[in-house]
C-alpha positions in Angstrom: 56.0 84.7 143.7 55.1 84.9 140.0 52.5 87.5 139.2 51.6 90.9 141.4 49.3 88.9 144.3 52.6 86.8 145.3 54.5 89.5 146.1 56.2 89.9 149.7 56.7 94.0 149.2 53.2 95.4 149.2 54.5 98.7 149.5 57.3 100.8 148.0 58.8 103.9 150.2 59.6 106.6 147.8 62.6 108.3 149.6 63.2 111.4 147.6 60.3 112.8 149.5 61.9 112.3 153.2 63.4 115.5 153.6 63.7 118.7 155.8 60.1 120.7 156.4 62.1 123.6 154.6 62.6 121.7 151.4 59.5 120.1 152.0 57.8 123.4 151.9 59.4 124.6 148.8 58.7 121.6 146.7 54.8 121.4 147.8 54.8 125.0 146.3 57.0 124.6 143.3 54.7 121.2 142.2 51.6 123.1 142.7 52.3 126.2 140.8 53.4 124.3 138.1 50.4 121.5 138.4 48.2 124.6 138.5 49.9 126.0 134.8 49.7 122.6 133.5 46.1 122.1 134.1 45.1 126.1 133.3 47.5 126.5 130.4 46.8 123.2 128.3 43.3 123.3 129.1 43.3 126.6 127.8 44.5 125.9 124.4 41.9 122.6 124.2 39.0 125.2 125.1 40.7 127.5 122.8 40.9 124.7 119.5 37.2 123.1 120.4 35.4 127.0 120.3 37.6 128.7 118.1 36.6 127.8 114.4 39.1 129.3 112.5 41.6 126.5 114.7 39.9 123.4 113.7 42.3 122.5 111.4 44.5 119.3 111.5 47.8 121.0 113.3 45.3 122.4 116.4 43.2 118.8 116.7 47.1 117.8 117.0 48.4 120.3 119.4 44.8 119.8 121.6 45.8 116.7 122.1 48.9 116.8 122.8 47.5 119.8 125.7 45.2 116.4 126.9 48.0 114.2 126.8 50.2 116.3 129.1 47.5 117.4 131.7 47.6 113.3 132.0 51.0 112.8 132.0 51.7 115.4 135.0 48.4 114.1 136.7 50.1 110.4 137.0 52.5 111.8 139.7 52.6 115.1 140.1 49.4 114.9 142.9 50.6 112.0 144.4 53.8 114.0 145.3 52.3 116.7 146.6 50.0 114.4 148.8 52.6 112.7 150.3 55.1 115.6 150.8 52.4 116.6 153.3 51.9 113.2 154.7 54.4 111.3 157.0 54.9 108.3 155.6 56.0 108.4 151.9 54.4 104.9 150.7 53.0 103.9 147.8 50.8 100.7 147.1 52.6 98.2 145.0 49.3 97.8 142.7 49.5 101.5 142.7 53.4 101.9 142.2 53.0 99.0 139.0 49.5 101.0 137.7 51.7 104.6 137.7 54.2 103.0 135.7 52.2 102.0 133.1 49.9 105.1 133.0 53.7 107.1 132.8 54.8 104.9 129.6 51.2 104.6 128.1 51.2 108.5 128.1 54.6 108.7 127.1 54.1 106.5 123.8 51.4 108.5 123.1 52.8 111.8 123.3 56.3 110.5 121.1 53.2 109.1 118.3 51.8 112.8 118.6 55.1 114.5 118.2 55.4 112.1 115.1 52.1 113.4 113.4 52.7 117.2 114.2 56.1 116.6 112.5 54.2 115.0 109.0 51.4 117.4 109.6 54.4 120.4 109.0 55.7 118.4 106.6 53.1 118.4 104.4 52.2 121.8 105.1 55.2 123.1 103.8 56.7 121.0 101.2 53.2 119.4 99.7 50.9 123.0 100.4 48.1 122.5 97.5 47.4 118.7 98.6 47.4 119.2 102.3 44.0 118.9 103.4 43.9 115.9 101.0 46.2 114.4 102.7 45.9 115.5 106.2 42.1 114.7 106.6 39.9 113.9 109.4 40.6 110.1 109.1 44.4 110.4 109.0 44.3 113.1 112.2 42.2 110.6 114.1 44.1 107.6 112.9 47.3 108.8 114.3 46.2 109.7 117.8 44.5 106.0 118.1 47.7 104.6 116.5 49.8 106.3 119.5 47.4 105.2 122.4 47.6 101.6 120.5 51.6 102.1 120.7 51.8 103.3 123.9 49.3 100.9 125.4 52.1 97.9 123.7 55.0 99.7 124.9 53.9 100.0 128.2 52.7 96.3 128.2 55.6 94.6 126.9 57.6 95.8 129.9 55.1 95.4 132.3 54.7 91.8 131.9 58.0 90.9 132.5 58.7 92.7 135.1 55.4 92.1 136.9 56.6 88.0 136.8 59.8 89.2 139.1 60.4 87.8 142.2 60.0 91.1 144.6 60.9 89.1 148.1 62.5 92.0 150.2 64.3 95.7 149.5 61.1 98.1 148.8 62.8 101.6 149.1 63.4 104.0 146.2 65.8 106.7 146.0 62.7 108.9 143.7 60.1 111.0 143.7 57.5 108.3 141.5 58.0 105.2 140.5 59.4 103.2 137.4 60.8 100.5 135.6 64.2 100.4 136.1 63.9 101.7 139.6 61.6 98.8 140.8 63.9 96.2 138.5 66.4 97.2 140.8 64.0 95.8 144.0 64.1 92.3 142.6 65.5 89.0 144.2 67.1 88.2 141.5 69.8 89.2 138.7 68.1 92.4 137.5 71.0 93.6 134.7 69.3 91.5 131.7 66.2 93.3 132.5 67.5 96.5 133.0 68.6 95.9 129.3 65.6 95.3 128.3 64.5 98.1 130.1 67.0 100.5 128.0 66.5 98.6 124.4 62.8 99.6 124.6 62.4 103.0 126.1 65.8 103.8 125.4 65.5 102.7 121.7 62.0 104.2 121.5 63.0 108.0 122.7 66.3 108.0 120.6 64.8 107.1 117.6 61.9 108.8 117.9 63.9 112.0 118.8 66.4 111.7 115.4 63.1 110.7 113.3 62.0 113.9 114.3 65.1 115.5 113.9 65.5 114.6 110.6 62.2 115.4 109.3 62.4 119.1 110.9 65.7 119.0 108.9 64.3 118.0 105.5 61.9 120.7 106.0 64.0 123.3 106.4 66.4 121.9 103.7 63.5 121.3 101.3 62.6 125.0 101.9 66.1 126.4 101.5 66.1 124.7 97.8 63.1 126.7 97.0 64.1 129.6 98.3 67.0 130.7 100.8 64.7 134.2 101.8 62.0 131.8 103.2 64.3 129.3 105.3 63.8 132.2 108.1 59.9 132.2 108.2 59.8 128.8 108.1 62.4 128.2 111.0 60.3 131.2 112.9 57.3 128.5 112.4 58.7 125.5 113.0 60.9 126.9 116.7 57.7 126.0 118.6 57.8 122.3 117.6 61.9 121.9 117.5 61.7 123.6 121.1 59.0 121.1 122.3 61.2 118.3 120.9 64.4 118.9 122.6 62.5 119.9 126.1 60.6 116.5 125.9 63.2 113.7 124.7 66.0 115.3 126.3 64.8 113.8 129.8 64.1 110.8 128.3 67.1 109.8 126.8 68.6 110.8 130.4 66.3 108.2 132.5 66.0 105.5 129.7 69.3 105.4 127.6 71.5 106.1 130.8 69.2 103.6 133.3 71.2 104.5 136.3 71.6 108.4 136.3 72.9 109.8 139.9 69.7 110.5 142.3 70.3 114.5 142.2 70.1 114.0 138.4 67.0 112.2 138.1 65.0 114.1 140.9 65.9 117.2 138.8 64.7 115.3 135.6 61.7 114.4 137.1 60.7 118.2 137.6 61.5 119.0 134.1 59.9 116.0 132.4 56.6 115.8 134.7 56.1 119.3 135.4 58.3 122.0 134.0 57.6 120.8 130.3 54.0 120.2 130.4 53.8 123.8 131.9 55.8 125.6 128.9 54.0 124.0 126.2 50.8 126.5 126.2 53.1 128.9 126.7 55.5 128.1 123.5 52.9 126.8 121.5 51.1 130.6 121.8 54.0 133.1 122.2 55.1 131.7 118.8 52.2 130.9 116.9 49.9 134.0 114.6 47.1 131.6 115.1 46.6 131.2 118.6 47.4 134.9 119.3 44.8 136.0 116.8 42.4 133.6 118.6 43.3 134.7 122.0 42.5 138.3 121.2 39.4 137.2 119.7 38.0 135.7 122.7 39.3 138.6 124.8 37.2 140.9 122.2 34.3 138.4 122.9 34.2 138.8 126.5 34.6 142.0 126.6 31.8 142.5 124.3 29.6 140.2 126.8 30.4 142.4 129.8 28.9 145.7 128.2 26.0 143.6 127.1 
């Protein structure tokens, strides 16, 4: 029983989704209004950034991205659910249970990597103004969304293979809506706290110090600009809100699922909402209430069509 072919359980039952018709019901229409406002309102802003001129600029290619990266992330589950809350049997493959984990963390690295750049990108924006389209160029935009799919693809793998090797001889039920590592970890015939270590020392290490690198560098910002001048530390916290919000809504999860591996059931089905769907969902929105740029642009393209219609 050494690699994914040798393994007894061919199937996991995801639990979380055996519940009353009622509740039944009220999730299949809570996940699809909020699948529906992740796909419409991130889309949006990537139609938005490719058509609008005056947004191709290195924060927008960013933020587009990031809009791509969390239609995917919410597409690895948030389907699936809905599916099977109108199915019978809540099953999912083992190939498919391992391949949703590793679309989840893939995703998940790429979108901390993005969060990184958009961080710099403000950085420089602020503190280095007359050298920032030297610095942020085309090259350096492009460079750190292949450097996050390249870190996310390694984080996902160096936790896949190890756990793919365990011996998974019997128990195939999870207590979740999807599935992932230290869930299925917790399947194994065999002593699964070392791994579940593992586990926590590489997601868990990965979201909290991605989440105080962040941190910091939104406080050195602000800082930086309060040394120049106290009257601008306002604007410049009005500017930087959308991407200290987006911060805190994404890692806060994270940290939850990955630094404490074995969070009560209620907990993490509640975390699962918020991380998968709720959060992908707000991002158009807090992105555009609280950015000039994209308002401008949406009122643009509202003047555009309307301009097409009397034409």
């Amino acid at each position: 029983m050494g690699g994914l072919n040798d393994s007894v359980v061919t199937e996991i039952v995801l639990l979380a989704l055996s519940c009353s018709w009622e509740k039944k019901l009220f999730l299949i229409l809570v996940c699809s209004l909020l699948y529906l406002a992740v796909i419409l309102g991130n889309l949006f802003i990537l139609f938005l950034v490719i058509f609008d001129s005056h947004l191709h600029s290195p924060m927008y290619f960013l933020l587009a991205n990031l809009s791509l990266i969390d239609v995917c992330l919410s597409s690895t589950t948030v389907p699936k659910i809905i599916k099977d809350l109108l199915n019978e049997y809540k099953v999912i493959s083992f190939q498919g249970c391992m391949a949703q984990i590793c679309f989840i963390h893939i995703i998940g690295g790429v979108e901390m990597v993005l969060l990184i750049a958009m961080a710099f990108d403000r950085c420089t924006a602020i503190c280095k103004p007359l050298h920032y389209l030297k610095i942020m160029n085309s090259k350096i935009c492009i460079s750190f969304v292949i450097t996050g799919w390249v870190t996310g693809v390694i984080h996902a793998m160096s936790q896949f293979l190890f756990v793919i090797n365990l011996p998974f001889c019997g128990p195939n039920k999870v207590d979740s809506f999807y599935c992932d590592f230290p869930k299925i970890i917790k399947l194994a015939c065999t002593d699964a706290v070392k791994f579940e270590f593992i586990v926590t020392a590489n997601s868990g290490f990965m979201s909290m110090g991605t989440f105080f690198l962040l941190i910091l560098s939104y406080s050195f910002i602000l800082i930086t600009v309060w040394k120049r001048s106290s009257g601008e530390l306002s604007k410049a916290f009005v500017t930087l809100s959308a991407h200290i919000t987006v911060v805190f809504l994404f890692f806060t999860p994270c940290m939850f699922l990955y630094v404490w591996p074995s969070p009560p059931p209620s907990i993490d089905k509640n975390l699962f909402i918020v991380d998968f769907a709720i959060i992908p969902a707000l991002n158009p929105t807090i992105y555009t209430l609280r950015n000039k740029d994209t308002k401008v642009a949406i009122k643009r393209l509202s003047k555009k069509i309307s301009y097409s219609r009397f034409c």
